[in-house]
N, CA, C and O atoms as a GROMACS GRO file, in nm:
protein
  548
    1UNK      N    1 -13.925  -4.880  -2.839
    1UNK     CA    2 -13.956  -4.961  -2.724
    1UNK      C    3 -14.034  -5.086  -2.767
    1UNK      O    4 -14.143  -5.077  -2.824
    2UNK      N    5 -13.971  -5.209  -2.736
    2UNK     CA    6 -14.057  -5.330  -2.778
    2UNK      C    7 -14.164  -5.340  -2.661
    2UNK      O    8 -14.160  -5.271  -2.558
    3UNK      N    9 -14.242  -5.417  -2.685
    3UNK     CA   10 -14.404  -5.450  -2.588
    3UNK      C   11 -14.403  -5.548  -2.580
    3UNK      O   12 -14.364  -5.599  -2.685
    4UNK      N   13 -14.430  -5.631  -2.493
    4UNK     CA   14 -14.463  -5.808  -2.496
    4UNK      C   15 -14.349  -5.845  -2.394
    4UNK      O   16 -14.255  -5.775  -2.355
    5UNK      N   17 -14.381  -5.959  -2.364
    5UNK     CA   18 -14.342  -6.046  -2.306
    5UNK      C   19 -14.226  -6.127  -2.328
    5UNK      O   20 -14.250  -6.212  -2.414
    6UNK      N   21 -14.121  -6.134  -2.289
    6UNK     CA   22 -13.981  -6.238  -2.317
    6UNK      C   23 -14.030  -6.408  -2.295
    6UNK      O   24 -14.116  -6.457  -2.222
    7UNK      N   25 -13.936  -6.467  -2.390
    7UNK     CA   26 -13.912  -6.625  -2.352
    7UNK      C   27 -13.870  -6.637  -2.228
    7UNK      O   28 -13.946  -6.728  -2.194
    8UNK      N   29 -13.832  -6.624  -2.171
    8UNK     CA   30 -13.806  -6.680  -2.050
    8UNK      C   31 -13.929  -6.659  -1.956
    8UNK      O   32 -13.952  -6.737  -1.864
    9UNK      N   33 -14.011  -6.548  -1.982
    9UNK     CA   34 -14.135  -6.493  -1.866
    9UNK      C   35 -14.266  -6.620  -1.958
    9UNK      O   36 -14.346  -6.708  -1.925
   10UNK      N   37 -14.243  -6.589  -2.016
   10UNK     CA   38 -14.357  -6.715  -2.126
   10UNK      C   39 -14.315  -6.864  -2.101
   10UNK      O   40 -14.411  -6.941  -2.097
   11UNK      N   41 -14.196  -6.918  -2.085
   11UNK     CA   42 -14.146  -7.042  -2.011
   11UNK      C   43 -14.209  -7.066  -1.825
   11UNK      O   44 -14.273  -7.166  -1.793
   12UNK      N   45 -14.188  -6.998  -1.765
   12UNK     CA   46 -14.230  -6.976  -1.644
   12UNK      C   47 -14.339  -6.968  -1.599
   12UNK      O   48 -14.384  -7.019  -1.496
   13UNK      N   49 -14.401  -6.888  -1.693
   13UNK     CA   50 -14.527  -6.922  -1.691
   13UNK      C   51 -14.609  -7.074  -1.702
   13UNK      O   52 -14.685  -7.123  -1.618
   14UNK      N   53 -14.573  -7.124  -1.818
   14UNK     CA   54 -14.635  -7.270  -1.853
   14UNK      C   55 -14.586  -7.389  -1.735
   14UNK      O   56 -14.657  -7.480  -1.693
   15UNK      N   57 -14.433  -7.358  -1.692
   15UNK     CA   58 -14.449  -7.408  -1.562
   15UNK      C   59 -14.515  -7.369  -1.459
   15UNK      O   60 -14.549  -7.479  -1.416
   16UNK      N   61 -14.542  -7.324  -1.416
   16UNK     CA   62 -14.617  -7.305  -1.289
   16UNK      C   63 -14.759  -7.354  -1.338
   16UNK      O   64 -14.822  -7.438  -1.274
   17UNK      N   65 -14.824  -7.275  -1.494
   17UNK     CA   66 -14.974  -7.370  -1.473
   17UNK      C   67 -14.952  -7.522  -1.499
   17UNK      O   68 -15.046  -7.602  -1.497
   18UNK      N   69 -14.827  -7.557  -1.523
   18UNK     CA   70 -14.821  -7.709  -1.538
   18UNK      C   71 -14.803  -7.761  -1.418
   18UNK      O   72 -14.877  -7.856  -1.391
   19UNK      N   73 -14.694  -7.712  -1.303
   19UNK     CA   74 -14.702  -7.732  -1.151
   19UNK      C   75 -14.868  -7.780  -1.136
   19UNK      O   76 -14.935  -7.881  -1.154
   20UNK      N   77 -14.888  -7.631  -1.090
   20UNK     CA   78 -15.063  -7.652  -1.052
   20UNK      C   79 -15.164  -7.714  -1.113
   20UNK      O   80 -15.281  -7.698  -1.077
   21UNK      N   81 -15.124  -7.803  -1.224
   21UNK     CA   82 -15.268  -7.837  -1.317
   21UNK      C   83 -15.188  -7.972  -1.265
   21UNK      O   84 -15.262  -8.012  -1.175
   22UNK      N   85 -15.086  -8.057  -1.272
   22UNK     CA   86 -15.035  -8.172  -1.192
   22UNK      C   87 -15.111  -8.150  -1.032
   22UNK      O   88 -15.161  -8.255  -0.992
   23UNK      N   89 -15.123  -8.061  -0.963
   23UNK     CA   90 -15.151  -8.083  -0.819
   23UNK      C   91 -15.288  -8.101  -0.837
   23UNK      O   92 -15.350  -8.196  -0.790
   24UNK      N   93 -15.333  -8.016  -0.900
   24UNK     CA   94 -15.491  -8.055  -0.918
   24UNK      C   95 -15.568  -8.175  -0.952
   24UNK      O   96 -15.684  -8.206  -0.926
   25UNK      N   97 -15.464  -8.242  -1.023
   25UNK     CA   98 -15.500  -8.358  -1.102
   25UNK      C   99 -15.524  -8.487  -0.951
   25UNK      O  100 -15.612  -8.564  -0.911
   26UNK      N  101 -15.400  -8.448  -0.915
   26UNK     CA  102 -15.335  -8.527  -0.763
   26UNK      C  103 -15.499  -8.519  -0.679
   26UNK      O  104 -15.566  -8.619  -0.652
   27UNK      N  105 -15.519  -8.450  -0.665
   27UNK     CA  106 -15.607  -8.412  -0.542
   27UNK      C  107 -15.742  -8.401  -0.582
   27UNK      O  108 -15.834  -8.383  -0.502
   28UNK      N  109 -15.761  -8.415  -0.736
   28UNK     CA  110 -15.877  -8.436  -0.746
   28UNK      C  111 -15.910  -8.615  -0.793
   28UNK      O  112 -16.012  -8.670  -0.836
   29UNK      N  113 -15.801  -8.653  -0.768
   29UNK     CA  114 -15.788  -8.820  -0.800
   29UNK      C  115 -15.810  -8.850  -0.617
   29UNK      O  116 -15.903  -8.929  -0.597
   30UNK      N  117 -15.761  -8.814  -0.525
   30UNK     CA  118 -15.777  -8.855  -0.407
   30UNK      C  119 -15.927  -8.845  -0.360
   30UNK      O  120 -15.984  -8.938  -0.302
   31UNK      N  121 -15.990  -8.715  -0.394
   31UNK     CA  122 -16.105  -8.709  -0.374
   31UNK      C  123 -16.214  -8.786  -0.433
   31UNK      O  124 -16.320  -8.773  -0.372
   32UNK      N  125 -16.218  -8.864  -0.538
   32UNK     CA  126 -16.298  -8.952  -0.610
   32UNK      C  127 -16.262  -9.051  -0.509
   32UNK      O  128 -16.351  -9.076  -0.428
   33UNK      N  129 -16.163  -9.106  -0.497
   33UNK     CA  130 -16.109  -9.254  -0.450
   33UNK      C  131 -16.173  -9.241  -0.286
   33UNK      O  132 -16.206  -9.351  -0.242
   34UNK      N  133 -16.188  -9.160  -0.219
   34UNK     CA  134 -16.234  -9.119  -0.114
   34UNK      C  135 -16.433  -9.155  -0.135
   34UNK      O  136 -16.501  -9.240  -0.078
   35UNK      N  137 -16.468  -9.060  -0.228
   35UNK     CA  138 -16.591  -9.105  -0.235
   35UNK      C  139 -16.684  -9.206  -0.287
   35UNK      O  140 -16.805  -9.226  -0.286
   36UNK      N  141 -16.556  -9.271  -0.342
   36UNK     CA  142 -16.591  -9.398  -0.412
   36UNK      C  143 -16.611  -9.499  -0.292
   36UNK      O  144 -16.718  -9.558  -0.282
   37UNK      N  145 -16.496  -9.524  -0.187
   37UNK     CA  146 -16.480  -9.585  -0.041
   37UNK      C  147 -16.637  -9.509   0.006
   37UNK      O  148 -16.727  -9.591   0.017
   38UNK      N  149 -16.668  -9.392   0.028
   38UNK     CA  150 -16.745  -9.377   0.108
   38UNK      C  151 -16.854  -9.443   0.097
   38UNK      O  152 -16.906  -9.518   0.179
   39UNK      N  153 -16.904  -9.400  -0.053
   39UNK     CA  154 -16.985  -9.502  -0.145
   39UNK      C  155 -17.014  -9.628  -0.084
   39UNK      O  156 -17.112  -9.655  -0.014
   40UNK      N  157 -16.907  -9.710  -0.120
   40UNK     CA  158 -16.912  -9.872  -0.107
   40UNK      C  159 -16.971  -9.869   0.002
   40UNK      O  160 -17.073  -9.938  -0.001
   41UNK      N  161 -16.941  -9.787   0.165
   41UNK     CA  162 -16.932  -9.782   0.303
   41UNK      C  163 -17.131  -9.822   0.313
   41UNK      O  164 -17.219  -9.896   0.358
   42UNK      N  165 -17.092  -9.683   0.215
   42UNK     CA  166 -17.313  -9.656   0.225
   42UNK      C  167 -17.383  -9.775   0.156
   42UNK      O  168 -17.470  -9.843   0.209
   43UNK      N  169 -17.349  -9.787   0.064
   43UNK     CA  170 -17.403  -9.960  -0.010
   43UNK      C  171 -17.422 -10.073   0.050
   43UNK      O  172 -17.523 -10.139   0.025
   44UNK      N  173 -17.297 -10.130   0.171
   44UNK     CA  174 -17.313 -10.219   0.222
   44UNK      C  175 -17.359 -10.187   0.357
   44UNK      O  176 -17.408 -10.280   0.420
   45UNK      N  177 -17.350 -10.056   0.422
   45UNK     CA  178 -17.415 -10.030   0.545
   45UNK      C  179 -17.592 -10.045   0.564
   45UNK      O  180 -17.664 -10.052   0.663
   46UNK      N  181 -17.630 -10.046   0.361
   46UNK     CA  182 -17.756 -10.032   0.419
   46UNK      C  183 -17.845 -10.147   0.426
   46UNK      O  184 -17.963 -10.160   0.458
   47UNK      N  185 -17.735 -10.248   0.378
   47UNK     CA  186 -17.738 -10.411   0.402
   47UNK      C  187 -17.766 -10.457   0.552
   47UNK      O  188 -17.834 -10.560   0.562
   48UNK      N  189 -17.727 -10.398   0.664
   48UNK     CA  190 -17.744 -10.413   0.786
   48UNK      C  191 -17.873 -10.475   0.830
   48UNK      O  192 -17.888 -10.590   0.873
   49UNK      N  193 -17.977 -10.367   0.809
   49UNK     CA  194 -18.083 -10.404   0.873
   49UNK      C  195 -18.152 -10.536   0.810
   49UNK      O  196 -18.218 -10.618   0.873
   50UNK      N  197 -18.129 -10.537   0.701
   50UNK     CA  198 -18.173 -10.692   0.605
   50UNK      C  199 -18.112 -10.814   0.661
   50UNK      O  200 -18.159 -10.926   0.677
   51UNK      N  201 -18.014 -10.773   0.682
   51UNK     CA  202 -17.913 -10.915   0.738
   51UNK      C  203 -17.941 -10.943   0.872
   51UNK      O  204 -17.921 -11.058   0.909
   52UNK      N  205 -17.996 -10.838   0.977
   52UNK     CA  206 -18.018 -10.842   1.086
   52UNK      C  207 -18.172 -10.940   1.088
   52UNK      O  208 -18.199 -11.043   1.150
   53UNK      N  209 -18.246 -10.866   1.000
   53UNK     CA  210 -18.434 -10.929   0.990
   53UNK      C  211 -18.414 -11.060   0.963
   53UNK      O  212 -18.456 -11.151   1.035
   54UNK      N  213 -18.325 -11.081   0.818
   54UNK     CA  214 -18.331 -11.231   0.772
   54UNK      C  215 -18.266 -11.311   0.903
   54UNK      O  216 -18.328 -11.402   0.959
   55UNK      N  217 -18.158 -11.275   0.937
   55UNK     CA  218 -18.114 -11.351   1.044
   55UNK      C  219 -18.173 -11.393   1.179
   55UNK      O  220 -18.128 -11.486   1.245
   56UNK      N  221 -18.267 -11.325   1.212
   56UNK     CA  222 -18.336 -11.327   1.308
   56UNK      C  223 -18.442 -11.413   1.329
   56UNK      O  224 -18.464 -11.489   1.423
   57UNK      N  225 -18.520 -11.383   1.202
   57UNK     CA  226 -18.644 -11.426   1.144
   57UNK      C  227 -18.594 -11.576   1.140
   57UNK      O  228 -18.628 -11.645   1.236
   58UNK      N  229 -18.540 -11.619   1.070
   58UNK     CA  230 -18.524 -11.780   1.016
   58UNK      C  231 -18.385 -11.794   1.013
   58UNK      O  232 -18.341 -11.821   0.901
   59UNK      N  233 -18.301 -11.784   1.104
   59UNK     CA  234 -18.182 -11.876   1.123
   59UNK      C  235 -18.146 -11.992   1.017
   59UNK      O  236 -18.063 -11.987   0.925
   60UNK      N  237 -18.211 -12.073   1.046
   60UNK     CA  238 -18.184 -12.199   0.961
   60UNK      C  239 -18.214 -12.185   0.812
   60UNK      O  240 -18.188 -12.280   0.738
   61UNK      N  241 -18.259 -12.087   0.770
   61UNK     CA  242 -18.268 -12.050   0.647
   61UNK      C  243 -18.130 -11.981   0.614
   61UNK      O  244 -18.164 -11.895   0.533
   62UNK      N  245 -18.023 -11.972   0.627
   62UNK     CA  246 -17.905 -11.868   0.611
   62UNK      C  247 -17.920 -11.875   0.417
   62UNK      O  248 -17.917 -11.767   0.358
   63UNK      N  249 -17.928 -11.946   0.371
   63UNK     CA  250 -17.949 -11.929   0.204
   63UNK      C  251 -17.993 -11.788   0.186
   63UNK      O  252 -17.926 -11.715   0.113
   64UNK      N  253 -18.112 -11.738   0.254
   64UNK     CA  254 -18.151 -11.610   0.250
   64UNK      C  255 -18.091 -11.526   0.270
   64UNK      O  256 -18.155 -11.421   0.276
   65UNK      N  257 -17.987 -11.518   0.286
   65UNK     CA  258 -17.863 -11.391   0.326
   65UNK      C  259 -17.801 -11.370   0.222
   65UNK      O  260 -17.738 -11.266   0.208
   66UNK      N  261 -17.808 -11.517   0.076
   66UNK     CA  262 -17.750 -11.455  -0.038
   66UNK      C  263 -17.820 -11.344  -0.088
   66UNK      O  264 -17.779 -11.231  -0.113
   67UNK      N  265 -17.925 -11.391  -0.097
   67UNK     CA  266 -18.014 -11.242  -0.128
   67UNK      C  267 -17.961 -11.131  -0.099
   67UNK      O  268 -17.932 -11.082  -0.208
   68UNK      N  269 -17.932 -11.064  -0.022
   68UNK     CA  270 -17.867 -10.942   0.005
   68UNK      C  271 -17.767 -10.922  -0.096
   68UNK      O  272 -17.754 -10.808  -0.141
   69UNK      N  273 -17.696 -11.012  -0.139
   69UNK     CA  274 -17.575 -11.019  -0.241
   69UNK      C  275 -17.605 -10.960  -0.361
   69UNK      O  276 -17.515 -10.926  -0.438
   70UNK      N  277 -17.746 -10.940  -0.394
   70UNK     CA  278 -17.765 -10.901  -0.548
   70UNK      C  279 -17.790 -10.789  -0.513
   70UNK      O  280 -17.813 -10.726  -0.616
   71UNK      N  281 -17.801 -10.720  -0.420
   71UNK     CA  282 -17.804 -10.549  -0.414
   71UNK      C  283 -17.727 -10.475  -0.525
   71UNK      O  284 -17.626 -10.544  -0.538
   72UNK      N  285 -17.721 -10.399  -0.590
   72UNK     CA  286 -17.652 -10.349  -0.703
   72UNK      C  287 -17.544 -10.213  -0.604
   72UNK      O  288 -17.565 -10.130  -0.515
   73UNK      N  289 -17.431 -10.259  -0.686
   73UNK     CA  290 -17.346 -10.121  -0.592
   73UNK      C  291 -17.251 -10.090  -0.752
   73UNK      O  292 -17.191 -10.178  -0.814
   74UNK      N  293 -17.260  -9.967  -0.786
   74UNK     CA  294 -17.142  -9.926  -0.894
   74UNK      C  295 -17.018  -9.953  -0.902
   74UNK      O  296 -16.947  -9.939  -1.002
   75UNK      N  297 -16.986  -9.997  -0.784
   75UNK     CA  298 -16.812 -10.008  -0.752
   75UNK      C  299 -16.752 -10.137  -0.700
   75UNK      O  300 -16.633 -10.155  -0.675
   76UNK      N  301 -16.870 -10.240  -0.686
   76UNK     CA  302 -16.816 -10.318  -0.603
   76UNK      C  303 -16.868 -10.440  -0.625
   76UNK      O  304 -16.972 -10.419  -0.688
   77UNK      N  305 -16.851 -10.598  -0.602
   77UNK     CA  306 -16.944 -10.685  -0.597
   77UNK      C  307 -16.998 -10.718  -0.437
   77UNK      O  308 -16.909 -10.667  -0.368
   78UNK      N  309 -17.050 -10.749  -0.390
   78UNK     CA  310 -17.157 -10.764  -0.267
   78UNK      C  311 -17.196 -10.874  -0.222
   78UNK      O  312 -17.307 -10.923  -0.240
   79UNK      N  313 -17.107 -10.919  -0.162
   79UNK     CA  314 -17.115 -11.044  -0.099
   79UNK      C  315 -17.137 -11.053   0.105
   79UNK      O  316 -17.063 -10.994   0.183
   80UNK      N  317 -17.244 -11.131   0.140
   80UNK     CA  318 -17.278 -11.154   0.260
   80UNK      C  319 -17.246 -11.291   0.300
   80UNK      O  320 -17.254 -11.383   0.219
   81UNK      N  321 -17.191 -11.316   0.485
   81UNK     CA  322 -17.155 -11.460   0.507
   81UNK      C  323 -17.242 -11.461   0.604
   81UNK      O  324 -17.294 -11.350   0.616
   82UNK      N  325 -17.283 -11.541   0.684
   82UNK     CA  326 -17.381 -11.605   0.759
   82UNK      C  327 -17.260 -11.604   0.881
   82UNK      O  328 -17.139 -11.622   0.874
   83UNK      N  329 -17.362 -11.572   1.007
   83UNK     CA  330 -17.264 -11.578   1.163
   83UNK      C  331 -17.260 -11.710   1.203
   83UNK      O  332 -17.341 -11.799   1.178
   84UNK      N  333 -17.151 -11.717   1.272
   84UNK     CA  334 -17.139 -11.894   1.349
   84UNK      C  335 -17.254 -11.908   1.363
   84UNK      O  336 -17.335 -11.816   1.346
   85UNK      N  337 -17.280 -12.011   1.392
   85UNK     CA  338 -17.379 -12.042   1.484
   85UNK      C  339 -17.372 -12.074   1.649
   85UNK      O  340 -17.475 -12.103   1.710
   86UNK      N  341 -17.265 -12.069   1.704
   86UNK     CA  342 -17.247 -12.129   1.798
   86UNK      C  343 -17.199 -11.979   1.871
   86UNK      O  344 -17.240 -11.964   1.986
   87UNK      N  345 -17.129 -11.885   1.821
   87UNK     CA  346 -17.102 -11.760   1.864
   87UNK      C  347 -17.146 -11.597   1.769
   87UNK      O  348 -17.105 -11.482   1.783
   88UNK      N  349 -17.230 -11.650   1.688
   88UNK     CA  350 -17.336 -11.564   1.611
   88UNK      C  351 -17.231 -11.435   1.602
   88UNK      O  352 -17.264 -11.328   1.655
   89UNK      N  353 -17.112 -11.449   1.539
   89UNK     CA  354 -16.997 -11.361   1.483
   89UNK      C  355 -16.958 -11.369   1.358
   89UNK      O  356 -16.864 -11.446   1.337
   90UNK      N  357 -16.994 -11.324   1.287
   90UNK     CA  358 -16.915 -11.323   1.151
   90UNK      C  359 -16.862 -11.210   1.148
   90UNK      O  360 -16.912 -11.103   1.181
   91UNK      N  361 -16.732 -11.237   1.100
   91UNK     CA  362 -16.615 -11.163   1.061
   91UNK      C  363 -16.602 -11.073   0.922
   91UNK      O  364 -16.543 -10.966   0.915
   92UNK      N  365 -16.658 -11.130   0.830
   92UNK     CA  366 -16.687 -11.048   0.694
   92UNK      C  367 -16.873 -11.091   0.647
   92UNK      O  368 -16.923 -11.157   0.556
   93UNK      N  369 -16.923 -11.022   0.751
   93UNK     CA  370 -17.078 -11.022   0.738
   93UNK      C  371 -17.096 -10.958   0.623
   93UNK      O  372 -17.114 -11.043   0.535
   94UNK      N  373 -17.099 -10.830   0.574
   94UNK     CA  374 -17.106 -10.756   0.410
   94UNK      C  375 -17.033 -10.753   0.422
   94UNK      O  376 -16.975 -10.763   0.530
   95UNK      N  377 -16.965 -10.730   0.261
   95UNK     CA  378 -16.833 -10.740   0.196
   95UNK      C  379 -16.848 -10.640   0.067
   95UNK      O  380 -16.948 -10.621  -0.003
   96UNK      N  381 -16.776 -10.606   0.061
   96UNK     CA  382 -16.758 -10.494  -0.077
   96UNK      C  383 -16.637 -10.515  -0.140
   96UNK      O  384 -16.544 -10.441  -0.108
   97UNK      N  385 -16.610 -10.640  -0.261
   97UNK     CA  386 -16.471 -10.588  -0.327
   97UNK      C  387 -16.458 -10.525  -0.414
   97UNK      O  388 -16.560 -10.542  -0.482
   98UNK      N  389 -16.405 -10.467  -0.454
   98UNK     CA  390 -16.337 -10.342  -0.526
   98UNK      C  391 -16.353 -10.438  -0.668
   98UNK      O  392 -16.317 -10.555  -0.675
   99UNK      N  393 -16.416 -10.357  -0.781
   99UNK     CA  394 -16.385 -10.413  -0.925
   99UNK      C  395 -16.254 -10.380  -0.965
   99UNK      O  396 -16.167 -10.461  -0.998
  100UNK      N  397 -16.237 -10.193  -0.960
  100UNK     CA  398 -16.156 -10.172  -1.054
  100UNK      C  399 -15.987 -10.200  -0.982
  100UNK      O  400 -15.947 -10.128  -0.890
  101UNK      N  401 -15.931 -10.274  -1.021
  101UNK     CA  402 -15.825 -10.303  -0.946
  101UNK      C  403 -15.738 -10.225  -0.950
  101UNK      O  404 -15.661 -10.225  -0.854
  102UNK      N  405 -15.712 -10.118  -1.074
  102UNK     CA  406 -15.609 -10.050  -1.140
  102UNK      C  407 -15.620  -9.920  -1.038
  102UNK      O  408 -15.528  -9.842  -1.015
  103UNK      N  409 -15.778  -9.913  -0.971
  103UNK     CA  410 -15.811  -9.800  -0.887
  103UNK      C  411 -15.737  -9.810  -0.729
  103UNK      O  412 -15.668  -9.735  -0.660
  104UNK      N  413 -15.784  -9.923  -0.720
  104UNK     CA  414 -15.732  -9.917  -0.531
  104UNK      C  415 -15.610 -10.042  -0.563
  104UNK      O  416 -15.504 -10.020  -0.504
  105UNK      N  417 -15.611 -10.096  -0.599
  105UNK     CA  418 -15.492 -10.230  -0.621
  105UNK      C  419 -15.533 -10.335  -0.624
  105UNK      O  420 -15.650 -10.322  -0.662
  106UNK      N  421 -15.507 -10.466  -0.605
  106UNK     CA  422 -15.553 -10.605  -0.611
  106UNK      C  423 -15.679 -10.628  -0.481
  106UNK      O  424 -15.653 -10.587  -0.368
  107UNK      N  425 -15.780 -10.680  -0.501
  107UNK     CA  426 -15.836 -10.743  -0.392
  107UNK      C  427 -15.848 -10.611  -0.275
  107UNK      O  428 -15.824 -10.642  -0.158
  108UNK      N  429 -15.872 -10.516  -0.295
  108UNK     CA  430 -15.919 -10.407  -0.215
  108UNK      C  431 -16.051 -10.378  -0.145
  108UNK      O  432 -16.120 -10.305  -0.216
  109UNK      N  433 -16.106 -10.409  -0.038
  109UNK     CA  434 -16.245 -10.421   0.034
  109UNK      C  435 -16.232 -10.345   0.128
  109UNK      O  436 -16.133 -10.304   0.190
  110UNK      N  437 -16.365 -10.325   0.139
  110UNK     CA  438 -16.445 -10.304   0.282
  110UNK      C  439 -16.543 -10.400   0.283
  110UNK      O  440 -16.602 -10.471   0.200
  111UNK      N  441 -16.542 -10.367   0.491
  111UNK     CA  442 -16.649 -10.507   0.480
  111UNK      C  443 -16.680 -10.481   0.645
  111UNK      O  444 -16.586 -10.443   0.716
  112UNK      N  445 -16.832 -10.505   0.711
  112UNK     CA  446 -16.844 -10.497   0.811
  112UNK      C  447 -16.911 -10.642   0.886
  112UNK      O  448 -17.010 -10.714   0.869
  113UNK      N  449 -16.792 -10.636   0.978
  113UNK     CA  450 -16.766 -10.735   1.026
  113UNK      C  451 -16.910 -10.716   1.180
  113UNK      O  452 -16.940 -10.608   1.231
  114UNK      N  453 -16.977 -10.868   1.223
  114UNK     CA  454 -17.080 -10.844   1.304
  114UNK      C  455 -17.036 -10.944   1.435
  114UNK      O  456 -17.009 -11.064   1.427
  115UNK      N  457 -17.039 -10.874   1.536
  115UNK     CA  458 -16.993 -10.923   1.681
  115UNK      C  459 -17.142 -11.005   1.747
  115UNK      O  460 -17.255 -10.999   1.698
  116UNK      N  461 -17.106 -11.065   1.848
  116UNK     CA  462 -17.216 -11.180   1.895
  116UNK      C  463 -17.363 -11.084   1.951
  116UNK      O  464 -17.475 -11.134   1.966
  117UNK      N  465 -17.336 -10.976   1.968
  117UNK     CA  466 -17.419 -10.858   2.016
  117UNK      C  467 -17.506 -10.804   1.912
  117UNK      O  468 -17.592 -10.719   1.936
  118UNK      N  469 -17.481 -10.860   1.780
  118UNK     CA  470 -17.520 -10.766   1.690
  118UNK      C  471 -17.490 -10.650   1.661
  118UNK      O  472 -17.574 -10.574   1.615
  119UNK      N  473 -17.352 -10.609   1.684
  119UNK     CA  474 -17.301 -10.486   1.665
  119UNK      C  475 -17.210 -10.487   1.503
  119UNK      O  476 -17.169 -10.586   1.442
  120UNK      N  477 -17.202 -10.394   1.478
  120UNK     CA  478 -17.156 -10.390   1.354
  120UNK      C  479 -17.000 -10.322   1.343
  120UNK      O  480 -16.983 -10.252   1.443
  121UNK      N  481 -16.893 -10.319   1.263
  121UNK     CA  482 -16.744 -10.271   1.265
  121UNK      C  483 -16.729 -10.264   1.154
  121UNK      O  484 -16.768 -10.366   1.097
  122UNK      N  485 -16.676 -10.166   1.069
  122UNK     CA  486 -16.580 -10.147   0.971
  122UNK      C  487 -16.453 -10.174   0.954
  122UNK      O  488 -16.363 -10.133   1.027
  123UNK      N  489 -16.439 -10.257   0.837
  123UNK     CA  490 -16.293 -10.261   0.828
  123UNK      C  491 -16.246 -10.242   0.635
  123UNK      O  492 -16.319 -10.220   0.539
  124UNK      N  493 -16.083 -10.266   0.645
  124UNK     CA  494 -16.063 -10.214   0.517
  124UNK      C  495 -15.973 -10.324   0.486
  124UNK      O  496 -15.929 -10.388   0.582
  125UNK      N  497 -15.941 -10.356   0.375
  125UNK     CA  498 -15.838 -10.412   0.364
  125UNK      C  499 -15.756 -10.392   0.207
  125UNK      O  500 -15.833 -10.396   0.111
  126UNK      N  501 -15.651 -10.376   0.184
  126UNK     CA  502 -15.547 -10.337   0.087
  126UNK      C  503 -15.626 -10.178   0.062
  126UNK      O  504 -15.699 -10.143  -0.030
  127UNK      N  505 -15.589 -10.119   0.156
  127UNK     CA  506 -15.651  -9.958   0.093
  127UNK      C  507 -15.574  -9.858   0.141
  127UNK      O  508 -15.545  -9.880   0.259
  128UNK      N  509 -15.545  -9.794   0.114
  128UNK     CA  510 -15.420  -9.688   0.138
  128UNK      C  511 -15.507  -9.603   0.266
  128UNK      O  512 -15.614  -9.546   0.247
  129UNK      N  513 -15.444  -9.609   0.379
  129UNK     CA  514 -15.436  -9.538   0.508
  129UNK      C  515 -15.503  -9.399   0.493
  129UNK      O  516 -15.562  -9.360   0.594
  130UNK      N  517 -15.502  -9.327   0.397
  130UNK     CA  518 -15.536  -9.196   0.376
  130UNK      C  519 -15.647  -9.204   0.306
  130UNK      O  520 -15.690  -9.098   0.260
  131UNK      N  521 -15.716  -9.322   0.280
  131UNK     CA  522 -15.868  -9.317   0.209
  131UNK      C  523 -15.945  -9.398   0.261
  131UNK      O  524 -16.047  -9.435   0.203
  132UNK      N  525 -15.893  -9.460   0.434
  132UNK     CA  526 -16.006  -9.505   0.477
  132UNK      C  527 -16.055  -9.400   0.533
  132UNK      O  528 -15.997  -9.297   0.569
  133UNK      N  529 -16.188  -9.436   0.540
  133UNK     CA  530 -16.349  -9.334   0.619
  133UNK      C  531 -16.238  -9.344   0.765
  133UNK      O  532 -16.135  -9.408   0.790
  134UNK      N  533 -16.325  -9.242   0.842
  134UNK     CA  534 -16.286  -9.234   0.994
  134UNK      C  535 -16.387  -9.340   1.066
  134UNK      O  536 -16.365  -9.360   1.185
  135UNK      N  537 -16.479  -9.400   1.015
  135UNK     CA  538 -16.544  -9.501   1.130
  135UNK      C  539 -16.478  -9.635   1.126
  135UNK      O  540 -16.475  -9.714   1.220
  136UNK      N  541 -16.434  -9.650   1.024
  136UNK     CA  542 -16.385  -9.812   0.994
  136UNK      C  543 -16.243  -9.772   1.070
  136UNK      O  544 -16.183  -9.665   1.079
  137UNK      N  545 -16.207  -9.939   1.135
  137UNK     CA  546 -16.099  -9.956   1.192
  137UNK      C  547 -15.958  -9.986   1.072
  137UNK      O  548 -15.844 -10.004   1.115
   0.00000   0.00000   0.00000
C-alpha cells in the first residue's frame, strides 16, 4: 500500500492557496486605500477650525490661511483657498492631493468645500466610487 498524496491532489492544492492568497492580496489593498482616504479626510478636517478663527479674526489678512498649508499630512500635499469675499464660499477651502499617483491615479483629492454659512462638505475627485468615505458627496 503506497501513503501520500498524488500529483494531482498536490496541484489543487497550490491552487486554491494561490486563489485565496490573490483575494487576500485584493482586499487587503482596498483596505489601505480606504484608510489612507480616511486619513487625508482627518488631516484636512482638522484644518476647519483654523480656517474658520483665521478667517474670522482678520479677513483682510487671507495670506494667513497659507499657514494652514504647512500642516504635515503623510499622504497628501495641503493646500487652503480663501472664500469670496462677496459670497464668503469657497469651493476647495482644504484640499488634499494625493502624492502617490500610481495609488489612486492622476490628480486624485479630497477637499472640503465651505458654503456662505460656514458649513463645511466633502468632496472627492478622480477616486474610485468604492473608496469614498460615506460623508463626502
Amino acid at each position: 500500500m503506497n501513503k501520500g498524496f498524488t500529483l494531482v491532489e498536490l496541484v489543487i492544492t497550490a491552487a486554491i492557496i494561490g486563489v485565496l492568497s490573490a483575494m487576500a492580496v485584493i482586499v487587503y489593498s482596498n483596505y489601505v486605500k480606504r484608510s489612507v482616504i480616511a486619513t487625508a479626510l482627518s488631516d484636512i478636517s482638522s484644518l476647519k477650525n483654523d480656517y474658520e478663527l483665521i478667517f474670522n479674526e482678520n479677513y483682510s489678512e487671507v495670506d494667513q490661511l497659507n499657514q494652514l498649508s504647512i500642516s504635515k499630512s503623510d499622504y497628501c500635499d495641503i493646500t487652503v483657498t480663501a472664500p469670496d469675499p462677496s459670497t464668503l464660499v469657497a469651493t476647495k477651502a482644504i484640499t488634499c492631493l494625493f502624492r502617490n499617483d500610481k495609488f489612486f491615479g492622476e490628480n486624485a483629492e479630497i477637499y472640503l468645500s465651505r458654503n456662505s454659512d460656514g458649513l463645511y462638505q466633502c468632496h472627492v475627485q478622480n477616486i474610485e466610487v468604492k473608496f469614498i468615505p460615506k460623508t463626502c458627496v
